[in-house]
C-alpha positions as CSV (number, residue, x, y, z in Angstrom):
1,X,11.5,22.5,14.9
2,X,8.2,21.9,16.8
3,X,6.1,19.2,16.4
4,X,3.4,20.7,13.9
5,X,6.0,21.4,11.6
6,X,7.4,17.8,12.0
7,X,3.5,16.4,11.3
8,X,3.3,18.8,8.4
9,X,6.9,17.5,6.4
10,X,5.7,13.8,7.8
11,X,2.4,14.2,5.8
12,X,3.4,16.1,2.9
13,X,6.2,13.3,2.3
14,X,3.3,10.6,2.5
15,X,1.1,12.5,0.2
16,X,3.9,12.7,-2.1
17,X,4.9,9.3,-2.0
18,X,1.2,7.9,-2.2
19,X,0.8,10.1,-5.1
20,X,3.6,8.3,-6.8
21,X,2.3,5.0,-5.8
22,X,-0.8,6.3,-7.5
23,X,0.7,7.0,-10.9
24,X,3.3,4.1,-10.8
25,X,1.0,1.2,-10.4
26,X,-0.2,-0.9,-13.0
27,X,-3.3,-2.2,-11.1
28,X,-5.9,0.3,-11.2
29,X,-7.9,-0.7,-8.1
30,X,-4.5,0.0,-6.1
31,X,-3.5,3.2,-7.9
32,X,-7.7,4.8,-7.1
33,X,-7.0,3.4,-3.2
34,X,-2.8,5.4,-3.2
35,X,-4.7,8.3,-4.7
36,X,-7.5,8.3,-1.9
37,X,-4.6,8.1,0.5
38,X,-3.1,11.4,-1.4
39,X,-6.5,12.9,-1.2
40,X,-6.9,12.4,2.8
41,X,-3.1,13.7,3.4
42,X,-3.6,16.7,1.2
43,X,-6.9,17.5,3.6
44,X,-4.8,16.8,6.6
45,X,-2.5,19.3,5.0
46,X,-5.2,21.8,4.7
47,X,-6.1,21.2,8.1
48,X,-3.1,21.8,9.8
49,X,-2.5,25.2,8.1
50,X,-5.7,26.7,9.5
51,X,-8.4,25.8,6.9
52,X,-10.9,23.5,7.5
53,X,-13.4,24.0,5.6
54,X,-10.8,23.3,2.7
55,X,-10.1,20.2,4.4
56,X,-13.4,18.6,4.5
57,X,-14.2,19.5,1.2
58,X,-11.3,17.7,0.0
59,X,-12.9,14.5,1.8
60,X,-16.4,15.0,0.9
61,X,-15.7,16.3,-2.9
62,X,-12.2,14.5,-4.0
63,X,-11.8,10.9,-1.6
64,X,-15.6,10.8,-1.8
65,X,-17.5,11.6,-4.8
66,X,-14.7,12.2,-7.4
67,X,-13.3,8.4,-6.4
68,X,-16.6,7.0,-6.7
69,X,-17.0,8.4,-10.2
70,X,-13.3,6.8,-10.2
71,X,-14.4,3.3,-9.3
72,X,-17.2,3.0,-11.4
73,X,-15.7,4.0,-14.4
74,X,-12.9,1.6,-13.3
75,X,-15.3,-1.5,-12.5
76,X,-17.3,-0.5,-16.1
77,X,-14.2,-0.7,-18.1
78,X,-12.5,-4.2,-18.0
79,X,-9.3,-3.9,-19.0
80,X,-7.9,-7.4,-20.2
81,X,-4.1,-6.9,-19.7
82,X,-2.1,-4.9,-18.7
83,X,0.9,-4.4,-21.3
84,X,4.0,-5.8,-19.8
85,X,6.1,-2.2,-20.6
86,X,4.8,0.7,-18.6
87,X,6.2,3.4,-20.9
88,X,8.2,3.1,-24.2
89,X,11.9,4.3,-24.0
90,X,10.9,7.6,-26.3
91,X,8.6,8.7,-23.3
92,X,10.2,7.9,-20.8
93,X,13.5,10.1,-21.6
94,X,11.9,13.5,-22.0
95,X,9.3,12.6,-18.8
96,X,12.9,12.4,-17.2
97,X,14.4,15.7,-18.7
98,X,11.8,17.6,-18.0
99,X,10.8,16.3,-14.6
100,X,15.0,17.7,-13.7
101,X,14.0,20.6,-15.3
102,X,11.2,21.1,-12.8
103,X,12.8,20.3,-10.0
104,X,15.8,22.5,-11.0
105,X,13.6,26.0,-11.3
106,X,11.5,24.7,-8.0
107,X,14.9,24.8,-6.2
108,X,15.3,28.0,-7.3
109,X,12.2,29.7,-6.7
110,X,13.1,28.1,-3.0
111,X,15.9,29.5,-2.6
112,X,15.7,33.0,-4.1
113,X,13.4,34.4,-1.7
114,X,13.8,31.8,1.7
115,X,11.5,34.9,3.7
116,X,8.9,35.2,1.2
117,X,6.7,32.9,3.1
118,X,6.5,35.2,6.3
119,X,4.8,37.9,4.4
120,X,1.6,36.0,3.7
121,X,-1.8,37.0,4.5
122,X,-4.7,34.2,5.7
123,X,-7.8,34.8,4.0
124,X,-10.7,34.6,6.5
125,X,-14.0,33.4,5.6
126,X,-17.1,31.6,6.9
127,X,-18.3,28.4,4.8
128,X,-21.4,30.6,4.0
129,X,-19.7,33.3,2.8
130,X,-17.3,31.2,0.6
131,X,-20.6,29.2,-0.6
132,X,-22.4,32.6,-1.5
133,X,-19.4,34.1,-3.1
134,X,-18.2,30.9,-5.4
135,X,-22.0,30.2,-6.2
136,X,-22.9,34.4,-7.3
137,X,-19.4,34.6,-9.1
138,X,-18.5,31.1,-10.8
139,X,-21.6,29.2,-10.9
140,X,-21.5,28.6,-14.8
141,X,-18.0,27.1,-14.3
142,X,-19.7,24.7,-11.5
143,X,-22.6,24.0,-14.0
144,X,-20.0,22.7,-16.8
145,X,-18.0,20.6,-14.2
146,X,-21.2,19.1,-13.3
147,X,-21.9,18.3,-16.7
148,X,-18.5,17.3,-17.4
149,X,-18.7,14.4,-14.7
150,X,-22.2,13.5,-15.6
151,X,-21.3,12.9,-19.8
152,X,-17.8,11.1,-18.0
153,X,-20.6,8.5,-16.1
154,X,-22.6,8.2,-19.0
155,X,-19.6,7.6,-21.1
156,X,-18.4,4.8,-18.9
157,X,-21.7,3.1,-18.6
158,X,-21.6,2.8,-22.2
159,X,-18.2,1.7,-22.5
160,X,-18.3,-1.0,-19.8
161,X,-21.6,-1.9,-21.6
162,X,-19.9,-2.3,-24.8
163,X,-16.9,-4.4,-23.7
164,X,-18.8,-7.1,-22.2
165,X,-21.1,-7.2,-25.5
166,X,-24.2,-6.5,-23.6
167,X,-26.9,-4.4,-25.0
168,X,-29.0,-2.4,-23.4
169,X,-32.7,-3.2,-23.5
170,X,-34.5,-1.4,-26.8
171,X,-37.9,-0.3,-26.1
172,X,-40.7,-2.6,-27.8
C-alpha cells in the first residue's frame, strides 16, 4: 500500500465518521461544525484523486456558502428543547433494516467486479470550460437552486422572526 492510498482510507473514514457525528448529535451548532468537517474531507478527497477544481468548489460552495445559509437559519430558529428521545422505537427498526440491506448489496456490488475500477476514464477539463459548459446546458437548473436557497433564507427570517414574537416594522 503506498502512502496516498493510506491518506485516502484515513480521510474517507473521517469523513464518514464526522458525517455520523453530523446526523447523531442533538445540538445543532455541533452537528453544522461535524458536517463542515465532512465537507472539507470530501474536498480533500476530491483533491487527492486528481480534481481540484471539484475540490475547491466544495469549500467555497458547500463548507462556505451552503453552511452559512446553515447557520443562519439555525441561529433564526430557536429551538427550546431538544426532546429527550432521538427517534421513536417504530423508526428506528426499519432505519436499521434497511441500512443492512444497503450495506448487504454495497458488499456485493464490491465484490462482483473487484477490477472494475481500473477501467475508468478521467474526464479532463479546464474550470472555464466546465463553467461554460454547466452555464450553456443547465443554467435553468442553477436559476431554481438559486431560488430555492433564497425563499429557504426568506423563510427562516420569518420563522426566527415569529418565534421570538417580534414583528417586523409596518410601513406608516
Amino acid at each position: 500500500m503506498t502512502l496516498l492510498t493510506i491518506l485516502f482510507y484515513g480521510i474517507a473514514i473521517l469523513t464518514l465518521a464526522s458525517t455520523a457525528m453530523a446526523v447523531t448529535r442533538r445540538n445543532m451548532i455541533h452537528a453544522a461544525l461535524y458536517l463542515v468537517l465532512s465537507f472539507f474531507c470530501t474536498a480533500l478527497l476530491f483533491y487527492l484523486l486528481g480534481a481540484p477544481f471539484l475540490a475547491a468548489m466544495e469549500i467555497i460552495i458547500y463548507a462556505g456558502a451552503i453552511m452559512v445559509l446553515f447557520l443562519f437559519i439555525i441561529m433564526m430558529i430557536r429551538i427550546d428543547k431538544a426532546s429527550a428521545q432521538v427517534f421513536r422505537a417504530g423508526q428506528l427498526v426499519p432505519a436499521i433494516i434497511i441500512s443492512m440491506l444497503w450495506l448487504v448489496a454495497l458488499t456485493l456490488l464490491v465484490l462482483e467486479q473487484p477490477n472494475a475500477a481500473g477501467s475508468l476514464v478521467a474526464a479532463q477539463a479546464s474550470p472555464g470550460e466546465f463553467g461554460f459548459y454547466v452555464f450553456r446546458n443547465h443554467w435553468l437548473s442553477i436559476e431554481i437552486a438559486s431560488m430555492l436557497l433564497l425563499v429557504a433564507l426568506i423563510a427562516a427570517l420569518l420563522l426566527g422572526l415569529g418565534s421570538r414574537g417580534d414583528s417586523p416594522r409596518k410601513p406608516s
